[in-house]
C-alpha positions in Angstrom: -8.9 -19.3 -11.3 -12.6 -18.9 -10.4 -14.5 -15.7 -12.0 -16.1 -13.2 -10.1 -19.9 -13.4 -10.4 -21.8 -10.4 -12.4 -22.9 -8.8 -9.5 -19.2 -8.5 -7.6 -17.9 -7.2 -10.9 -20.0 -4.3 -10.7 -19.3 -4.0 -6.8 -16.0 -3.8 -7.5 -16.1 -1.7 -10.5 -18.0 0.5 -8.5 -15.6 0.6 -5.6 -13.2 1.6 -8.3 -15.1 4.4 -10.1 -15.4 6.2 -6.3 -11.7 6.2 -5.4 -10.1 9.5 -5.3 -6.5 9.4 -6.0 -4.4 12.7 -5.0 -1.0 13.2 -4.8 0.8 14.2 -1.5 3.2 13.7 1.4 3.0 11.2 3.1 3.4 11.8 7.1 4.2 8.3 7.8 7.1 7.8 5.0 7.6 11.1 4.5 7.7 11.0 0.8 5.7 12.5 -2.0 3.3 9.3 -3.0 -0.1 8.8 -4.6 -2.5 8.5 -1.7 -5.8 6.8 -2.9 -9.2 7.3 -1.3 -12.2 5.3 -1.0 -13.8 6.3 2.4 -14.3 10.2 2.6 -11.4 11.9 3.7 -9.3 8.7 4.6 -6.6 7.9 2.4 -3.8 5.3 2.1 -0.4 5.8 0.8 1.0 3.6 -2.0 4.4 4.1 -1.2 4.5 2.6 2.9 0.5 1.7 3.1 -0.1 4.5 6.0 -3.2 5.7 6.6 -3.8 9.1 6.5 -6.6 11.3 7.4 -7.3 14.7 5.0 -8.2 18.2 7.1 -9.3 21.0 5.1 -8.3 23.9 7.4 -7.5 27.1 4.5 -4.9 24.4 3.8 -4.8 20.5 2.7 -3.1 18.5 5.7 -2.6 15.4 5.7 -2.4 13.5 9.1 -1.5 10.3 10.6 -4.1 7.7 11.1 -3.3 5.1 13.8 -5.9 2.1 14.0 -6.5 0.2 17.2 -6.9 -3.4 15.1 -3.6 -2.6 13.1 -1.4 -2.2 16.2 -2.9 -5.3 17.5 -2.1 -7.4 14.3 1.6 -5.5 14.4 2.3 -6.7 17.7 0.5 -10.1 17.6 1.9 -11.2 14.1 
């Protein structure tokens, strides 16, 4: 196994330190998960892998995220 140079350890480690992991429900699975964050106000759900946008609205929401390139790799294998 080849090892990761000094300087795309502390990419990565950086990457890492940034996340924001929140609990929720997820709109795609409908189940409580852990949705992790790296991108503001995009997260991902561990449990099905949707991605979800946040909205701040007097409430937290959570909403469905459907990518362009995703459906295109869904349908074209």
């Amino acid at each position: 196994m080849e090892k990761l140079s000094d300087n795309k350890r502390k990419i990565f480690a950086d990457i890492i330190r940034k996340a924001k992991m929140v609990d929720g429900i997820c709109p795609h699975c409908e189940e409580h998960s852990l949705l992790i964050g790296i991108v503001n106000d995009y997260y991902r759900c561990m449990s099905c892998g949707g991605d979800i946008e946040q909205k701040v609205n007097g409430k937290i929401s959570y909403l469905p995220v459907q990518l362009k390139e995703y459906d295109e790799v869904k349908d074209n294998g």
